[in-house]
N, C-alpha and C positions, 0 to 999 in steps of 0.2 A: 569209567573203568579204573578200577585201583591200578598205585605203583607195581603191586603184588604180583597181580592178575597178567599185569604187562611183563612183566621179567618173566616169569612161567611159560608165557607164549612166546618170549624172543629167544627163552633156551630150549625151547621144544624145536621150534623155526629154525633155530642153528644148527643140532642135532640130525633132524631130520634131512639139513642141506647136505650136512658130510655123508651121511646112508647114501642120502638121492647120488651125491656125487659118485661115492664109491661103486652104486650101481650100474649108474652111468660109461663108467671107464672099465667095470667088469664086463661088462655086455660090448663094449667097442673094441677091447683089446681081446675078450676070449677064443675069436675065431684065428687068431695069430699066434697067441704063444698059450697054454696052460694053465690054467691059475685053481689054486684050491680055495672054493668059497668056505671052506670051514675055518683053515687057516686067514682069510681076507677077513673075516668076521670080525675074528678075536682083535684084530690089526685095526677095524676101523673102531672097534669100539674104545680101542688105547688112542686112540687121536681122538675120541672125543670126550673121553674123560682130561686126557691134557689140556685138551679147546677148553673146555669147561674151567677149568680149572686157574687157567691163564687167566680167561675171562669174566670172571668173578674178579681175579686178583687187580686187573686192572678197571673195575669196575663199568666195564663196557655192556651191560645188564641193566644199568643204574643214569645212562645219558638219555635223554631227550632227541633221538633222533632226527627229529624234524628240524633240527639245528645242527646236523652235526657237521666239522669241520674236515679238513683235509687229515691236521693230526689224527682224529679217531678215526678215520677211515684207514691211517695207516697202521693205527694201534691194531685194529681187526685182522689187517693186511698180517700182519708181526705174528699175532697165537694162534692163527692159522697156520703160517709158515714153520714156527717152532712146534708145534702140537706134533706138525706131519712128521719133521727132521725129528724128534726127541722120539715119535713111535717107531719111525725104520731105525735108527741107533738102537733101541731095545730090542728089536726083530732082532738086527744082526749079532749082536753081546748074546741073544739067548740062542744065538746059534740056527735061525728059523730062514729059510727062503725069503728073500723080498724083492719083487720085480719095480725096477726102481722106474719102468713106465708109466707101472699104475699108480705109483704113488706120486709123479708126474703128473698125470691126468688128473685122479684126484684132486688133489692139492690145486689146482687153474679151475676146477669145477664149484668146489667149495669155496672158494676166493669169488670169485662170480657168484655164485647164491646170494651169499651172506653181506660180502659188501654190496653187492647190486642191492638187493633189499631196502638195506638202508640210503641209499642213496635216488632208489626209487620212490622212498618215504618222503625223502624229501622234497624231489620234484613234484612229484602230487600236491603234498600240503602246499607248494608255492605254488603252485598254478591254482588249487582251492581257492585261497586266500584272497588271489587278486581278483578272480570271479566273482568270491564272494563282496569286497570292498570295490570294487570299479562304478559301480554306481555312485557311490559315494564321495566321489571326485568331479566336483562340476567342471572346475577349469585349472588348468598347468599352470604353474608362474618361469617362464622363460627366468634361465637363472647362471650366469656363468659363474664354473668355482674359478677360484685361484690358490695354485698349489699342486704342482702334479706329484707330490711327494706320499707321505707314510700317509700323512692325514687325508691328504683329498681321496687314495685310492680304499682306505677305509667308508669316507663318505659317498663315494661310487658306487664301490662296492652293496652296500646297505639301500642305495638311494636303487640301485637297478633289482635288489629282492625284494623290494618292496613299492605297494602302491600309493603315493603322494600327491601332494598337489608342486611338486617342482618337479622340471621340465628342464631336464641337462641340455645347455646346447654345446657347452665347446668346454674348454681347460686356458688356466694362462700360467705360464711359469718365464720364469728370467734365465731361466737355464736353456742355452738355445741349440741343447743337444736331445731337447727332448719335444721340439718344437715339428708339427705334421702324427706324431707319434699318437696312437690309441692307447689309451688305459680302458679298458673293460670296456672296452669299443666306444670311448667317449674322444672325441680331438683334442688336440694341444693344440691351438687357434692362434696364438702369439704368445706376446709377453705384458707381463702388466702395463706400461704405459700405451699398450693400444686399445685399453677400457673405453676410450671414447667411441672411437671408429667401430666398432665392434658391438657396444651396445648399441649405434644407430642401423647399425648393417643388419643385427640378429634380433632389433625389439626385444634386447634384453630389459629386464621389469628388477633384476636384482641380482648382487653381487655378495657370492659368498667367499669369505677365506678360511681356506683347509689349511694353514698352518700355523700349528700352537704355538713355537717359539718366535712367532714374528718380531723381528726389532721394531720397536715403539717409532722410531723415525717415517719406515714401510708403512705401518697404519697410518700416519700422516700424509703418507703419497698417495694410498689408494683413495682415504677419504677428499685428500684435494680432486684426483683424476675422476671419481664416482659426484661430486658434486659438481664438477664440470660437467660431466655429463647427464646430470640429474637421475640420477639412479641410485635406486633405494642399495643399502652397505650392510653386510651384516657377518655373522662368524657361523662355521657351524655348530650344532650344537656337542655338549662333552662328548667324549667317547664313550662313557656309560650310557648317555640315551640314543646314539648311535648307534649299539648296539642291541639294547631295548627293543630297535624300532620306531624311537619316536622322531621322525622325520618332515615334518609338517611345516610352512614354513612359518606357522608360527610359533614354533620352536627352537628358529633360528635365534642366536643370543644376537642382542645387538652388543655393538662395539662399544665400550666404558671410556672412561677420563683415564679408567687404572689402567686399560693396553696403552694408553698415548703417553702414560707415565713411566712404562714399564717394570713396576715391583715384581721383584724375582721371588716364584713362591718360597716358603720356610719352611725347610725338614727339621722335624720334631723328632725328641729320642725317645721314637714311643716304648722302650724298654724302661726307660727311668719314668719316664709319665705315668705308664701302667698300676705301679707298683704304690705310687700314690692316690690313683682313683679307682683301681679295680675293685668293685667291693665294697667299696666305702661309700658313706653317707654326706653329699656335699651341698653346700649350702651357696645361691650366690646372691647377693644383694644387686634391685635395681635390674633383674631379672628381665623386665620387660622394656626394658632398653636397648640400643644397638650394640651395644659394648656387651652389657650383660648377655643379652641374649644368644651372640654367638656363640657364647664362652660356656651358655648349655648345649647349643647345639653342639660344641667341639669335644666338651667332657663328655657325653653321649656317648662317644665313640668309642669311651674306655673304657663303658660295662661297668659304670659304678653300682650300687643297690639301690641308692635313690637318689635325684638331686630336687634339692627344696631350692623353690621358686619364690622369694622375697621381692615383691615392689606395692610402692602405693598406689600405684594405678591399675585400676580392676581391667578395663581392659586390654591394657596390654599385656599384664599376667596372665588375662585368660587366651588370649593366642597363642603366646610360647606354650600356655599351658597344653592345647589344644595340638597346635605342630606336634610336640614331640608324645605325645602319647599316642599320635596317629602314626608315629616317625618306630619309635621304641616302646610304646607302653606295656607292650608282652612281657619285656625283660629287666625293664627299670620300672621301679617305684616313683611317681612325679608327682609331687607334691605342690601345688599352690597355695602362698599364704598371703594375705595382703594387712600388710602392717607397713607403718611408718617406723623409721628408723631412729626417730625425736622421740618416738614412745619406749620409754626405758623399761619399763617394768615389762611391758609386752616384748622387746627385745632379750629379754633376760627370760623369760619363758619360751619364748622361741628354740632357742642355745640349749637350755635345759630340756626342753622335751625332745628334740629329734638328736641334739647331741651329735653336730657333723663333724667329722676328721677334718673336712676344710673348708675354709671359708673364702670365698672370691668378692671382695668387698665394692661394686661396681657403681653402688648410688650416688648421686651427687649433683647437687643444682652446676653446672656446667656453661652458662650464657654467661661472655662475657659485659655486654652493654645491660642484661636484666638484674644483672645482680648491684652495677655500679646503681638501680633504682630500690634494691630491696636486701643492703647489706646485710641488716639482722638476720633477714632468712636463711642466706647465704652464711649465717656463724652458727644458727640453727643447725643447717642441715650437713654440711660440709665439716663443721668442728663435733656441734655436739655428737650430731648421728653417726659420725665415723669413732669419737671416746662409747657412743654406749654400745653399736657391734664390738667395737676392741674388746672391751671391757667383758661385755657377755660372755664372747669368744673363749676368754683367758680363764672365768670362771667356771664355764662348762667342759673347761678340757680340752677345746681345738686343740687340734695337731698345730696347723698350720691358719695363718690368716696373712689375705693379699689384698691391698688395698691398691686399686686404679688411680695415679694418679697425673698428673699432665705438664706438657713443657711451661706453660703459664707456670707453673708454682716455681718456676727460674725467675729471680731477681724481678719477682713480681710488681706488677705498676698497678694494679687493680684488685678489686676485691673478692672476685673469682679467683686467683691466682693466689691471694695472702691465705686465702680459707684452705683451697689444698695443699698449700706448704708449711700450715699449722696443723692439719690434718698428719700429714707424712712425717710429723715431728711427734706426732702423739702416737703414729704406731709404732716407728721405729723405739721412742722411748720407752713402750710398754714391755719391749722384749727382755725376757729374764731367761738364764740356762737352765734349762732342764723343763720349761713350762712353754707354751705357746710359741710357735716362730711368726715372729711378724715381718712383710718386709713390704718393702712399697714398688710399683713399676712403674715407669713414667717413659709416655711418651707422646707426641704431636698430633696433630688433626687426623680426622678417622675420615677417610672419604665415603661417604654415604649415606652416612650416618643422619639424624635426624636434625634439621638445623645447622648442615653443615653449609659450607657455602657453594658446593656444586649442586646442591640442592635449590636453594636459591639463585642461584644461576641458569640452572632451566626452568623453573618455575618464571623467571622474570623473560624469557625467550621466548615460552608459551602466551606470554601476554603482551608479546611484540616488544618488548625492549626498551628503555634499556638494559645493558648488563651493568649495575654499579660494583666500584673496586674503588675503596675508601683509601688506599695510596699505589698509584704504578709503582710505587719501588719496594712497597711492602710484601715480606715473602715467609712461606712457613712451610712447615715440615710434613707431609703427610705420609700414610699408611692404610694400607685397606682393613676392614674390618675381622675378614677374615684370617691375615697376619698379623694383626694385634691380637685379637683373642689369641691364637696358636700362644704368641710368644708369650703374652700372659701365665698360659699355662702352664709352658715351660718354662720359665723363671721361677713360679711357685714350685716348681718338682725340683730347681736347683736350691732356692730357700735354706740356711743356713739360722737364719732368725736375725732382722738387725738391720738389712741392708736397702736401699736404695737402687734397683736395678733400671738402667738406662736401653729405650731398643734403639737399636741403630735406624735410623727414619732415612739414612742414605741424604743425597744432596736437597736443602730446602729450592721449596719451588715459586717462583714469583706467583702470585694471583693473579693481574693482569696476563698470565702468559695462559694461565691455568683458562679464564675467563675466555680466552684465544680458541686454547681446543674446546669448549662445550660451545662455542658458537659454531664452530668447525661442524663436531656431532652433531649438531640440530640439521644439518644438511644447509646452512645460510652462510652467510659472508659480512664480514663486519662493515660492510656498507650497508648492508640491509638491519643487523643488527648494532647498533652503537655500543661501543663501551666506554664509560662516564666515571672520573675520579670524584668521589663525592666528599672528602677527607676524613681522617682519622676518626671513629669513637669515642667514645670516651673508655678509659681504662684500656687501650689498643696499642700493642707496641708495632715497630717499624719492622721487626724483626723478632722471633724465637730464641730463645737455647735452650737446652734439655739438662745442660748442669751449670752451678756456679763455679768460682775459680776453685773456692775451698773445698769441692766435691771432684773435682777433674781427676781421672785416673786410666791408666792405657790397659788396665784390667777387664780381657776379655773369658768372660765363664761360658761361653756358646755363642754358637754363628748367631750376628744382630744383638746379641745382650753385652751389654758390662754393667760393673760394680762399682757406684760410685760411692766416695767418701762419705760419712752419714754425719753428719753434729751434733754430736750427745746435749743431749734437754729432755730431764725430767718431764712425764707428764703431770708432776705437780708444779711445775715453773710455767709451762706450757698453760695450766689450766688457771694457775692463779690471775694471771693475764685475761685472758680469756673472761673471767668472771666480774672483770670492774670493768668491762666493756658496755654493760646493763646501764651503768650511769652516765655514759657518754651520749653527748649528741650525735646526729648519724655522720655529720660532720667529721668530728672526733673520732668516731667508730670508726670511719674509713682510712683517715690518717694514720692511726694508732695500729691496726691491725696491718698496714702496708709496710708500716717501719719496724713491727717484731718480725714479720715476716721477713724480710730481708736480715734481720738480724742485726739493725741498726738503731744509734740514737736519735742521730738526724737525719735522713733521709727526701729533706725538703724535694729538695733536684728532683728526687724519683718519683714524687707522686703528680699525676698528672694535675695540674692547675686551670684546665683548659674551660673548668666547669665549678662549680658549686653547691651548696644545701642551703636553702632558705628557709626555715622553717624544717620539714619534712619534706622539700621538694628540690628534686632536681635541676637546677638551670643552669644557663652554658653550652648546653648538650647540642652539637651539628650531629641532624639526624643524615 
């Protein structure tokens, strides 16, 4: 049945409720007092031209009943009430009789119809529902939440309208005023530290937490309290799929490294963002990367006209590709192209045919132990392919260009690090007034990300252990992926052309502590799982930073960004370098490119010695 067809029958049904009523309360009161049905006539039909009319205005024609909440029940309650009030006020101004019992009675009859109705709709479709899905439910998983707050009576709420495979049995909260109490007839059983007693007493199978802002410490108590008692840990899931319906418990999120870290999300000014992607044709490179790819999912959001998908790898271009045309394809144009970014001539045709406003410049060999074995590539792809996007960029007209780049390119010791901080020197030098704004963003380890080390960290759990950590006292700076992309963005929407934007990555984290919670997660104990110092990499520093002395600056442009100092260098000084690198041993290459990098003549102290080039090979190297 059409939308059409349903509003025609809900405003005939309504209609016909206030007649029904009106008859109603003529025929009960007639035998008591008077009433002129020619006069009562005209009267109901001005109440139901007002109902009408309210009713449209609040589009209560146009809801999904079978969902409907308390507010529309009270919205209905309201232009019923006003309809009746607004037609006896007309009676009396035009001077006419009006028995204010039967508008009384009315007015309780037609409130009864019409709300009842829809409220009746709904109870039907839920008791339909579960009839029709009951089968479909072989067994419960006994499940206690924790949280008798906003969040848990939301997941109650949801979990008692619908049919699941979880099986409430009780509630925990710390607040011991709410302790014996029912929420939507479910108990408040204790307080979190009686997890043990509790899942042995109730053959609980799993522990959900209903509360989003939990402090990162709390997730540490429940997971120790829930792995004492060997019982599976988990969160519920968003409040968008909460309220979807999608309640299953395999839809429970499990608990991340990032709740034990605690990163506070990032609000974006989506007013100044807008005005940069709404519309416009965006280009990101490296697309089918962790970094890139968010940063389409996130532009997505601002209704661009198309975003072109650049990476060398076919298939991971072709997922992004595939996510988001399944995500948006209706209303953005998604373009997949796969070129290498070393190909100049095809980069420069690229730029000229789709001609994006702006460019998110995300590719980049990124391993730091792979590249201290395969420098050239790493001058390849990191120098050259970051000069011919720039380059294209500028001659197609970009608006804007934002090159990703990372805390390594601080007072680099390796060859990952020299390449993106030759890189960050060729965009920033590219920028001229009135042409392309180039700027660079830099920030620290992306947790999730591919090759990260939480990654490796439960991959090596999964294989019984151990956990290696190449220095206990080494620590670094991290950020989720989904708050890096954000601030990406936003940094490009602040973009002035020129600058060097730093995010705040908050307090750097040790590894070993890091390596602490994912053994945690895995639901083990670091007896069962070891954690083993196995020493430094090569090209590894002890520590991070995000800027040098001569870039430090208390210049904050937005919540988590600042502007650091930039070092004016030609991209002709920049490149002349750069090009007698071809004659150098790889030796030589690595030395040489470590010391312009830093911006030094001698630089011995800083380049790591711990290894060597024999030939073309590697040695030295503690794997």
């Amino acid at each position: 049945m059409s939308r059409t067809i349903k509003r025609i029958i809900l405003i005939g049904y309504d209609s016909m409720a206030i007649v029904l009523s009106a008859i109603m309360a003529y025929y009960f009161l007639n035998p008591y007092i008077g009433l002129s049905f020619e006069n009562l006539s005209i009267l109901v039909a001005l109440i139901i031209f007002i109902y009408l009319a309210l009713a449209v205005y609040f589009n209560l024609f146009s809801k999904i009943n079978r969902f409907m909440s308390i507010k529309e029940s009270l919205t209905i309650g309201l232009c019923v009430s006003i309809a009746y009030v607004l037609s006896a006020s007309i009676y009396l101004i035009m001077g006419q009789t009006v028995s204010f019992r039967f508008i009384l009675l009315g007015y309780l009859f037609s409130v009864a119809l019409i709300m009842g109705s829809r409220v009746g709709w709904r109870i039907y479709h839920e008791h339909h529902y579960r009839k029709l899905n009951a089968h479909r439910i072989e067994r419960q998983v006994p499940t206690l939440v924790i949280g008798a707050g906003h969040g848990g009576s939301i997941l109650i709420r949801s979990l008692k309208r619908s049919d699941t495979d979880v099986k409430l049995v009780g509630l925990l909260d710390d607040d011991l005023s709410k302790h014996n109490l029912l929420l939507y007839d479910v108990r408040v059983l204790g307080q979190i530290a009686d997890i043990p007693l509790l899942v042995k007493q109730y053959r609980v199978e799993q522990v959900t937490i209903a509360i989003p802002s939990l402090d990162p410490k709390e997730y540490e108590r429940i997971l120790d309290l829930c792995n004492q008692a060997d019982v599976a840990v988990n969160q519920m899931p968003s409040i968008e799929d909460v309220l979807q319906g999608k309640l299953s418990v395999s839809q429970f999120r499990e608990i991340d490294v990032v709740d034990l870290l605690g990163r506070a999300e990032v609000k974006l000014d989506m007013k100044q963002i807008s005005t940069k992607l709404v519309g416009k044709t965006i280009l990101v490179s490296g697309a089918g990367g962790s970094i890139g790819s968010e940063i389409c999912r996130q532009i997505a959001r601002f209704s661009p006209a198309r975003i072109i998908l650049l990476g060398h790898g076919e298939n991971s271009i072709y997922l992004i590709d595939k996510e988001l045309k399944n995500a948006f394809g209706k209303t953005i144009e998604i373009v997949p192209i796969i070129a290498d970014i070393r190909d100049r001539k095809r980069i420069f045709h690229i730029m000229k045919d789709y001609k994006p406003a702006r460019v998110y410049h995300a590719a980049a060999h990124k391993h730091v132990p792979m590249m201290e074995y395969n420098p050239r590539e790493a001058v390849k792809n990191n120098i050259y392919g970051t000069k011919n996007m720039a380059e294209a960029a500028k001659a197609a007209g970009v608006d804007s260009f934002v090159i990703i780049s990372t805390d390594k390119a601080v007072n680099p010791p390796n060859v990952m690090g020299a390449t993106k901080r030759i890189s960050e020197m060729i965009v920033t030098g590219l920028n001229e007034p009135g042409k392309t704004k180039f700027a660079a963003v830099r920030f620290g380890n992306v947790l999730g990300s591919r090759g990260s080390v939480v990654q490796l960290f439960k991959e090596q759990i999964r294989n019984g252990g151990p956990v290696t950590v190449t220095d206990f006292r080494m620590t670094r700076y991290f950020m989720t992926i989904p708050e890096a992309s954000r601030l990406v963005i936003q940094a490009g929407a602040l973009a002035q052309g020129g600058e060097i934007f730093i995010l705040d990555m908050g307090e750097p984290v040790k590894i070993y502590d890091l390596a602490k919670k994912v053994v945690k997660l895995s639901g083990l104990t670091e007896k069962e799982i070891q954690i083993t110092e196995t020493g430094i990499r090569p090209g590894e520093k002890l520590y991070e930073e995000l800027m040098v002395d001569s870039e430090k600056t208390k210049e904050q442009v937005f919540e988590k960004i600042f502007v650091g100092k930039v070092t004016d260098m030609t991209v002709d000084t920049v490149m002349e370098f750069v090009e007698h690198l071809d004659n150098c041993t790889i030796e030589e290459l690595r030395t040489e490119i470590i010391e312009f990098a830093n911006e030094k003549t001698e630089v011995e102290s800083e380049v790591d010695k711990s290894y060597s080039y024999q030939g073309n090979q590697l040695v030295g190297v503690q794997e």
